[in-house]
C-alpha positions in Angstrom: 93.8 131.3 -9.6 90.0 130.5 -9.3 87.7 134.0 -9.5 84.7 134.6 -7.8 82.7 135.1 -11.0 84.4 131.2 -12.2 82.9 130.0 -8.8 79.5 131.3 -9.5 79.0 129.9 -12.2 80.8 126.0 -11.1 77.6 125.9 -8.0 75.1 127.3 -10.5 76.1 124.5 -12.6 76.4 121.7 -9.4 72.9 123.1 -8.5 71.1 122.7 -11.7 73.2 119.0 -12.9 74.8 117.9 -9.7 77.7 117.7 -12.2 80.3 120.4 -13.3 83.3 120.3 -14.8 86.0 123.3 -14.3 89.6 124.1 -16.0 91.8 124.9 -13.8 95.7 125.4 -14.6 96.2 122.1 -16.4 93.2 120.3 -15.5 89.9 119.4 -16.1 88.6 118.5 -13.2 84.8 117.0 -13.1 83.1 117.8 -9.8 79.8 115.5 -8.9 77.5 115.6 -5.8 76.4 112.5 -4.8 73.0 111.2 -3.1 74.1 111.3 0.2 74.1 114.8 0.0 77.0 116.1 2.1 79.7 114.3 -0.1 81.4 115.8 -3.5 84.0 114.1 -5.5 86.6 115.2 -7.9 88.3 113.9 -10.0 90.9 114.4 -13.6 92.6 112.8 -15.6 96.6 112.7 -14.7 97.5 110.3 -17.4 96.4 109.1 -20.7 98.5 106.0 -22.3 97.3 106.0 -25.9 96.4 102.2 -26.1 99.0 101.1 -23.4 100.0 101.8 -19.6 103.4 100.6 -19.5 104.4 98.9 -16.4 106.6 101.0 -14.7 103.9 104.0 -14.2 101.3 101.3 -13.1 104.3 100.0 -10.4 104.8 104.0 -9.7 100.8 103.9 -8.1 102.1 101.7 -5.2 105.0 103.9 -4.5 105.2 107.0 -1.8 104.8 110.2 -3.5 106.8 113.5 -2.6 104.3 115.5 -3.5 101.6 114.0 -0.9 99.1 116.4 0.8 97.9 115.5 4.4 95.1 117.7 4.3 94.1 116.5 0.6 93.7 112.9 0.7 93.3 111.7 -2.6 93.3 108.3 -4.7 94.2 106.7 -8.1 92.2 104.8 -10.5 93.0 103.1 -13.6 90.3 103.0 -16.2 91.5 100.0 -18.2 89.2 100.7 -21.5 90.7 103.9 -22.1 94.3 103.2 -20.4 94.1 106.5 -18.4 94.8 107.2 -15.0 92.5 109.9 -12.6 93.1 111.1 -9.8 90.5 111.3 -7.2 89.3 112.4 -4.4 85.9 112.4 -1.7 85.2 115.2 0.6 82.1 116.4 3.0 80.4 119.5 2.6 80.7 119.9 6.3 82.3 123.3 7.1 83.1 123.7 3.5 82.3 127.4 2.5 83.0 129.4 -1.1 86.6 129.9 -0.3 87.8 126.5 1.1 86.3 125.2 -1.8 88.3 127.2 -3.9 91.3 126.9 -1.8 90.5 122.9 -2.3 89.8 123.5 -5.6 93.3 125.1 -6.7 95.4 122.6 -4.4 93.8 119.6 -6.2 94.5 121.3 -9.7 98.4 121.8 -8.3 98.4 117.8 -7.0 96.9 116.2 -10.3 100.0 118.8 -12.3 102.4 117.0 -9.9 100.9 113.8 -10.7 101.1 114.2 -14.5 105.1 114.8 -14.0 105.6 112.2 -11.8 103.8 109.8 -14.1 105.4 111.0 -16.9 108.7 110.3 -15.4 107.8 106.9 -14.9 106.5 106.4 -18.4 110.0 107.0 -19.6 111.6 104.3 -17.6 110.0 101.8 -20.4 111.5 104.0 -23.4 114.0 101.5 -25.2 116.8 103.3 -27.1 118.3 101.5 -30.0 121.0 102.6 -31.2 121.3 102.2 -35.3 125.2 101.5 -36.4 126.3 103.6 -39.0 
């Protein structure tokens, strides 16, 4: 849960740097205003591969997720140089007051968790067991 004294600080922070970055229940998510001036972006890190992404959790990017949110639409990208996955997303700051932004705020914290299990999952699809006679 995001409090009002956290939120303070976050737009003192977007208002001085244009840049902020926020924990929030797993998550560090990085919030940046952009030039046009009415868009925003998030985005965190949901995976981080060492120095590999095995193929199964690049193949799970192209599936359907359960977890989907219509009102949150939000997008992958793979950031080959440091084989990590973010999650992101692009929003208007039409209509968008201190409490839908923390209501947006929290539900994009709960999707990128969801997104770390789910990718998780999919990482151990490319765990090979050997099994060592005795």
């Amino acid at each position: 849960m995001l409090a009002q004294k956290e939120l303070k600080k976050l737009f003192h922070q977007l208002l001085e740097n244009e840049i902020a970055q926020i924990d929030l229940g797993g998550s560090n998510i990085t919030i940046r205003f952009h030039s046009d001036e009415s868009k925003f972006s998030l985005s965190t890190t949901v995976y981080l591969g060492g120095n590999f992404i095995p193929n199964s959790v690049r193949k799970s990017l192209t599936y359907k997720t359960p977890f989907a949110l219509e009102n949150l639409k939000t997008y992958t990208t793979i950031i080959e140089d440091k084989f990590q996955i973010d999650l992101n997303y692009i929003g208007t700051l039409d209509n968008l007051n201190g409490e839908k932004f923390k209501e947006l705020l929290e539900e994009f914290s709960w999707l990128s968790d969801e997104w770390r299990l789910y990718l998780d999952d999919h990482d151990k699809n490319d765990i090979i067991h050997i099994h060592i006679p005795k």
